[in-house]
N, C-alpha and C positions, 0 to 999 in steps of 0.2 A: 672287321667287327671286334677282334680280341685286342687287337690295338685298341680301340675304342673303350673296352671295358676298363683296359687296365688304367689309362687317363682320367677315367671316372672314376676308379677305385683311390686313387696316387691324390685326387684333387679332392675328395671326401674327406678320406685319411691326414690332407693335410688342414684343411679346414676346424677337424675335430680336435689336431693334436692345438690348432691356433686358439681356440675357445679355449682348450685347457691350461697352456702357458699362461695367457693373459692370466687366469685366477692365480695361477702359482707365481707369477712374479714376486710380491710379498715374502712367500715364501723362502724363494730363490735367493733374498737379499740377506735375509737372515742367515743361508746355510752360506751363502759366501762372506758375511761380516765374518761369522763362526769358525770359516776357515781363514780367516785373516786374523783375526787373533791368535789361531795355534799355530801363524805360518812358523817361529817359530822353533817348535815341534819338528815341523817336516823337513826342515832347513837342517837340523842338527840330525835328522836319519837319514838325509843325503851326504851330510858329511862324513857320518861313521858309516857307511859303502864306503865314498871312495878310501877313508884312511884303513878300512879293510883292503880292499882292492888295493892300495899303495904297500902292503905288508907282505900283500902276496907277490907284490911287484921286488920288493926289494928279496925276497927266499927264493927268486925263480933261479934256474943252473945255468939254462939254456936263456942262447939270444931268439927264440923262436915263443916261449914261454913270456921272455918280455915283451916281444913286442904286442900277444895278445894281450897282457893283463896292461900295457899301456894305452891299447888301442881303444881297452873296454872302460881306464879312465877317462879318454879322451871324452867317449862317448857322454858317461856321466858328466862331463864339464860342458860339452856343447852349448845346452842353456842354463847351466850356472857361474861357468866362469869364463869368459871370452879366453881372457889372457893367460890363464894353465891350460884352457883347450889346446892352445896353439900349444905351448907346453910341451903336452908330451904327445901329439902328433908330430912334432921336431923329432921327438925321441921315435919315433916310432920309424920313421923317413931313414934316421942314422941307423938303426937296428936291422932296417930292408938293406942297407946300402952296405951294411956290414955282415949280413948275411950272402949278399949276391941274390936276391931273391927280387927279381924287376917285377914280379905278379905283386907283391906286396908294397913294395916300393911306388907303382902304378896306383894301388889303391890306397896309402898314406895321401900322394900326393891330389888323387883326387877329393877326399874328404878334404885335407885342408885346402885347395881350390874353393872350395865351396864356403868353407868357414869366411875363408880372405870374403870373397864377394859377398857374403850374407853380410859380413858387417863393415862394409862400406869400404874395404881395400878391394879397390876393380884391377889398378894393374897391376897388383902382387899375384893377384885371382888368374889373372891374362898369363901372367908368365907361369904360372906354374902349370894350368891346363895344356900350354903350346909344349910343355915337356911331353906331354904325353898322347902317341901315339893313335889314335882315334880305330883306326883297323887294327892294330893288334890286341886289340879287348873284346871280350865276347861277355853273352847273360847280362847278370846283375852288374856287374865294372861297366859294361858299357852304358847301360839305362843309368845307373849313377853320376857318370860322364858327362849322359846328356841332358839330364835334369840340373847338375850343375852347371854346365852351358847355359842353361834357357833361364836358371832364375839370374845367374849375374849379365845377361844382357838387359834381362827385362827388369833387373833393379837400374842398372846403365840409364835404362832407356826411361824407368821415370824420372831420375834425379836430374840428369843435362839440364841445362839451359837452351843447347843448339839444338832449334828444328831439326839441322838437315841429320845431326846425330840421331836424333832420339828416332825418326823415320828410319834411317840405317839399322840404328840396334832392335827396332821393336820388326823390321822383316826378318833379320838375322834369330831374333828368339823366334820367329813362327816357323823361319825353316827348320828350327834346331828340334820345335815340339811334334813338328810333321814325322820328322825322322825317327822322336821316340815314340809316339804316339802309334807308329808303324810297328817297332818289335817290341812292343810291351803289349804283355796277358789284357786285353778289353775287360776283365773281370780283377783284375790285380788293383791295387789301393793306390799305387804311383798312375796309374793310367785313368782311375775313376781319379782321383786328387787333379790331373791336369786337364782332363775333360770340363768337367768342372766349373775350374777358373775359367777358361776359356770362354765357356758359354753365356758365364756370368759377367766376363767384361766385355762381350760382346751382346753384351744388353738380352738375349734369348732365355729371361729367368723362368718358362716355367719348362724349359729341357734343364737347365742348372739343377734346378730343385728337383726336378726325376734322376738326375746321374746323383746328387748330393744324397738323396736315400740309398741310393743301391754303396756309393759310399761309407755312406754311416755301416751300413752292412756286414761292413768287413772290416772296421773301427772297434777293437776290443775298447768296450767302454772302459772310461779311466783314466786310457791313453793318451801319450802325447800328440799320436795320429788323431785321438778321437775329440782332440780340444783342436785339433788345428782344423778337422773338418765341421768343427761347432762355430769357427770365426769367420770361415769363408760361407757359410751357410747365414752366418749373420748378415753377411755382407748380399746374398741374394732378396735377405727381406729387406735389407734395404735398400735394395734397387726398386722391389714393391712400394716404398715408403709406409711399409709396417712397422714401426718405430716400437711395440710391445714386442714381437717376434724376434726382431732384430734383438732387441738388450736377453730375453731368454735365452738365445746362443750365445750370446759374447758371454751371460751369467756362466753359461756351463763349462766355455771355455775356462773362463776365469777363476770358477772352481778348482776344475785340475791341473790348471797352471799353479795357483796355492796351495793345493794339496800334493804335486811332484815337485817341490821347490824350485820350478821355475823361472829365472831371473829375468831371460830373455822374453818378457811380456808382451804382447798387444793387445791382448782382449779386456784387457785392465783399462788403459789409459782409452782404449778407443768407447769403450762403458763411460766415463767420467766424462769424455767429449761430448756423448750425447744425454748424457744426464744434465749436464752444464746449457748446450743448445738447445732442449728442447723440451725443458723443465724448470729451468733455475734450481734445481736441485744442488744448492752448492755444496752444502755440508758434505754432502752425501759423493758429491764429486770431488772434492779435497781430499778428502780421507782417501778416495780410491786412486786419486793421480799423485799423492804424496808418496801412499804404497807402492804403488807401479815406481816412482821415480828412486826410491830407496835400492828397489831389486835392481832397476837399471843401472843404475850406477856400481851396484857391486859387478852387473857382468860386464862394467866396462865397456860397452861398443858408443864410438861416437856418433853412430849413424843414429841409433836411438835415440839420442839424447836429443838430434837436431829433432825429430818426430816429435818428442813429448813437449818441447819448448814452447811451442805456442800455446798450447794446450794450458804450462802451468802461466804463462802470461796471462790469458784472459781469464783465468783461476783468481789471480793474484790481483788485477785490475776489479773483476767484481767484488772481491773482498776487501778492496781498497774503498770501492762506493760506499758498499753495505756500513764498514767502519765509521764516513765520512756521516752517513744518516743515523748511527748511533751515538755519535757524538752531540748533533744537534740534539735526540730527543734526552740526552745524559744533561744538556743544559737546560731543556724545559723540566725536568725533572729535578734539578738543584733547583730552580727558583719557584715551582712548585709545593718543593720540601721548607723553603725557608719562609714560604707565607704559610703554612702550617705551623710552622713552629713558634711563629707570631699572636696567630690564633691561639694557640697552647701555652703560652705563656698569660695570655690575657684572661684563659677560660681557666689556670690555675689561680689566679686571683681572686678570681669571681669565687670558685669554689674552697677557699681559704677567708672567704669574710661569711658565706653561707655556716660554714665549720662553727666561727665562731658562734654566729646567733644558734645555732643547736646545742653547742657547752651552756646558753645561759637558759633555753628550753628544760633540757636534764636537770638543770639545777632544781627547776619549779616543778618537775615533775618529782622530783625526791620527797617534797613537800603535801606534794598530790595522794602518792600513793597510802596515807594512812589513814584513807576514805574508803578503800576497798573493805576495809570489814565487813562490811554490807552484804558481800556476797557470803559470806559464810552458813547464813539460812538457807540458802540456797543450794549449795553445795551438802550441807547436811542431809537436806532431804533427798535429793540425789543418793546418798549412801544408804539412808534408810529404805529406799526404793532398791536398790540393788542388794541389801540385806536379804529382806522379802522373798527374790528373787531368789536367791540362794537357797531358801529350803524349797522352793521348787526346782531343785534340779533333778537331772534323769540319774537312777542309780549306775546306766551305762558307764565306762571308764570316757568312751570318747565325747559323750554329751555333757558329762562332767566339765571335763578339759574345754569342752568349747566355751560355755555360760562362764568359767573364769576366767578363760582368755576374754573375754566380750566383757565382764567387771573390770579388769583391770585396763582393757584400751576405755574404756571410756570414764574412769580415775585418772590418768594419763592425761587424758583428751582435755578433761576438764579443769584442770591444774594449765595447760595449753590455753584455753581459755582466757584462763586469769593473767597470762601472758599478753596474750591478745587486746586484753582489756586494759593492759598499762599501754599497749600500744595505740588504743585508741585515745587514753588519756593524755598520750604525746600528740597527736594529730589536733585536740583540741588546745592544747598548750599553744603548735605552731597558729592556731587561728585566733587565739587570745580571747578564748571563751576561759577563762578561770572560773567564772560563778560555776559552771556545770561543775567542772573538776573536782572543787570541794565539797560537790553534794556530791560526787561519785565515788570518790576514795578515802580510804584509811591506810593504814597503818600496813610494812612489809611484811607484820608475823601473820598476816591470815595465810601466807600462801604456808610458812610453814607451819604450820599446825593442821590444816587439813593436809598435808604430805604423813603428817605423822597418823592422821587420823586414818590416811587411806594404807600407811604401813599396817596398822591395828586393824582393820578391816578385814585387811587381805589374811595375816595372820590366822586370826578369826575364822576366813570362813574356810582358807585352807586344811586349818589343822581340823574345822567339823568335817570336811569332806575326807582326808585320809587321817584319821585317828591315830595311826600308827608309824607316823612319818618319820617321827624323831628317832622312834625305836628301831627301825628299820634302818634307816639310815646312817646312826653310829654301828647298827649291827657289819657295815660295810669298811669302818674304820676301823685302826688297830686299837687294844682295851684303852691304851695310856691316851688318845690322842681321841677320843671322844666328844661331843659335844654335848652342852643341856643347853636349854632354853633359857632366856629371862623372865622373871617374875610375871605371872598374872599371864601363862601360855605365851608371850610375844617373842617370837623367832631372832633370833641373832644376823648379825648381815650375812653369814656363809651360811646360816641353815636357808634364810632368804633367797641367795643368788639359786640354789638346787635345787629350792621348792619351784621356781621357775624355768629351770632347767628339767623339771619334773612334768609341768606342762607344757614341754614343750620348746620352751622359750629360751636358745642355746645361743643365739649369740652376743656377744659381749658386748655391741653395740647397743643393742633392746635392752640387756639388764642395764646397763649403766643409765640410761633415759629413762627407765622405772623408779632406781633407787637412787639415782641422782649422786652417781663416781663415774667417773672418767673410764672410758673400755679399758685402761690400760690398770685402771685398780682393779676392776673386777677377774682381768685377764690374771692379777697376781693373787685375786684370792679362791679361782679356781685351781689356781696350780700348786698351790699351798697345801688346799685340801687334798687333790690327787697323790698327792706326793705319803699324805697318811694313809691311802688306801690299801686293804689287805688286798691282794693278789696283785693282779695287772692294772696300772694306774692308767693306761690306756683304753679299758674297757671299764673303768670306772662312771666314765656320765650312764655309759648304757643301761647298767643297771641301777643307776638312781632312776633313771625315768621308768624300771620294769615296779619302781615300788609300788603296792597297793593294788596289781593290777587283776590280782587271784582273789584279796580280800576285801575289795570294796562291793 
């Protein structure tokens, strides 16, 4: 029954962690692009270890001293530099041999045993293991022994060509895992690590995946143990054919293989294989089998290199396709482009003889326009309606400010108008109604003279509404730099631009479309005035617009 529950708990648990991966995939890609861009980063604080470690190697006194701090570069080299692993494990060998110390010497020789076999030298591996002794090793030397035994058989035993080999070597690894599998801790990480595999290549994945959590268990995240138990964990969901689960553990792998500078990769290149088979994802699998091949190649093993080769072959042959169909569409795109450009040249012509009949339109409309006089009754009484207006305003400051704002857009509006109405004069031009034209227009000074007349207006009804404008006003400027008005009350253009800045009406774009200057005159003759202002020229509009606001 407690058996029963815990398989119910183990198969829940794994379920829920499956729903969640799948959504963080996305995620996942991001944090490992992120660490592949700073690889690096982690690449140059792996180096400055071991050149600490190599300082300490070189200030030791004793040949006891070297051979740890050699032993402990070795280790840092493992999976980033094949070729100084073996290095100074050499040194390490001479250091035991010159000490007389065979406990040490025993254990040089069997770390590099294992180095030789991990990367494809088996009978360098074979000689140097038959050095050593099998009974006189005891603990940890021995379980090292025989985990080095069992993986270079069982790399033997995949790479052969001969049956009757590869049957030899793969019963010689099983007696060899029986053996350790016997005096190794059942709760130890080398005994869940081989269980494990085992049960995984024997096809039993949902005991795999029960030993693979108690695994993980004892996997200080981070670790290089804990990315080795994230690839063979991959490799359990993909004996399920969970093809999302599967890439979540190669991802995790492959994190802290980039994040511990890791040269000697698989969870990289084996990610890019199945991104490549079972997605077309190529981009995405380039990038990752390129990176993988860069680290590999620095660690130098040729074993890897024959692994990744096919990999970046059929990399290299889809991106040969892919090229082969962007070139077709680069040639339906050139001739594409070049009957546009066909079209473009014909529809410049067209619209180069239109150009012309519109120069001799303007002509006849220059002619047209001294018809417009017409509206100036029109416009007059317009003013004289908004005169009217004006002594009805509220003595409020703000209802004030608005009935002017509302006089002067619609002076504006209606000058806009007369705009409008040459435009329309052109539209009957193109349709060669001329009789209309000369009954509609006059002369170009009507538009200026009611400009002048809506200046005089405004004038007008501003200085009835604050009486005290001008007075106020210069009171804000220094004595010599004062302003007066023009004859007959009519405002100057800077007392003009403030009285509109007075209501309101601040920026340069609006005044210059009222009084008809470019924002950038008006821009200079606000700045002109500030510049005579007593106190702070910065705080100057502010209180033009507080004028009148106590005594109206």
């Amino acid at each position: 029954m407690r058996k029963l529950i815990l398989t119910t708990i183990t198969i829940v648990f794994t379920l829920c962690s499956t729903a969640a991966n799948q959504v963080n995939l996305d995620s996942l890609y991001k944090v490992l692009d992120a660490a592949i861009d700073s690889s690096d980063i982690y690449v140059k604080q792996k180096e400055d270890r071991i050149a600490s470690l190599k300082d300490d190697l070189r200030r030791s006194r004793t040949d006891l001293d070297r051979y740890d701090y050699a032993e402990r570069i070795y280790l840092e080299y493992i999976p980033f530099d094949n070729d100084s692993a073996f290095a100074y494990q050499y040194q390490c060998m001479d250091l035991a041999e010159r000490m007389g110390r065979e406990d040490l010497k025993h254990k040089a020789g069997i770390s590099l045993a294992y180095q030789l076999g991990n990367s494809g030298f088996y009978n360098e591996a074979r000689i140097h293991y038959s050095k050593v002794k099998p009974s006189s090793l005891e603990g940890a030397m021995r379980e090292q022994y025989l985990i080095g035994e069992n993986n270079l058989y069982g790399e033997m035993a995949f790479y052969t060509h001969d049956p009757k080999l590869k049957a030899e070597f793969y019963a010689r690894q099983d007696a060899i895992r029986d053996s350790m599998l016997a005096i190794m801790d059942s709760t130890s990480l080398n005994w869940l690590f081989q269980k494990t595999i085992v049960l995984n290549y024997t096809k039993k994945l949902d005991e795999a995946l029960r030993y693979s959590d108690k695994w993980m268990q004892v996997c200080k995240s981070g670790s290089r143990d804990y990315a080795t138990m994230a690839f063979f964990r991959s490799e359990i969901f993909k004996g399920y054919g969970n093809v999302d689960m599967q890439r979540y553990w190669l991802m995790q792998a492959a994190i802290i293989d980039v994040r511990n500078a890791i040269m000697d990769q698989g969870a990289l290149w084996s990610l890019a294989n199945s991104l490549m088979r079972n997605e077309g994802d190529l981009d995405r699998a380039h990038k990752y089998i390129d990176f993988s091949w860069r680290c590999i190649s620095r660690f130098s093993p040729h074993m890897r290199s024959w692994q990744i080769s096919p990999i970046l072959t059929n990399i290299n042959d889809e991106y040969k396709g892919r090229l082969e169909s962007m070139n077709t569409r680069l040639q339906w795109t050139v001739g594409i482009i070049s009957l546009l450009t066909l079209l473009l040249v014909g529809l410049l012509a067209y619209v180069s003889k239109k150009r012309k009949q519109l120069a001799i339109a303007r002509d006849e409309l220059a002619q047209s326009n001294q018809q417009l006089s017409q509206l100036n009754a029109q416009l007059k009484n317009t003013n004289d309606e908004l005169a009217m207006s004006n002594l009805q305003l509220h003595d409020s400051n703000r209802v004030k400010d608005e009935y002017i704002t509302k006089f002067l857009q619609v002076c504006s509006e209606y000058i806009d108008k007369l705009d409008n109405y040459r435009i329309k004069i052109n539209r009957k031009v193109k349709a060669n109604q001329f009789d209309d034209i000369r009954k509609m227009t006059s002369s170009q000074q009507m538009k200026e003279d009611e400009v002048k007349e809506l200046f005089d207006n405004f004038d007008a009804v501003f200085l009835h509404l604050f009486p005290n404008f001008v007075s106020e006003f210069n009171a804000l400027l220094k004595p010599e730099e004062q302003i007066a008005p023009l004859e007959g009350d009519h405002l100057t253009t800077d007392l003009r631009i403030f009285a509109l800045i007075r209501l309101g009406i601040d920026e340069s774009s609006r005044i210059a479309d009222f009084l008809r200057y470019s924002p950038n005159s008006i821009y200079n003759y606000r700045a002109r005035i500030k510049n005579k202002a007593i106190g702070d020229r910065e705080d100057f509009e502010r209180r033009v617009k507080e004028i009148g606001i106590e005594k109206i």
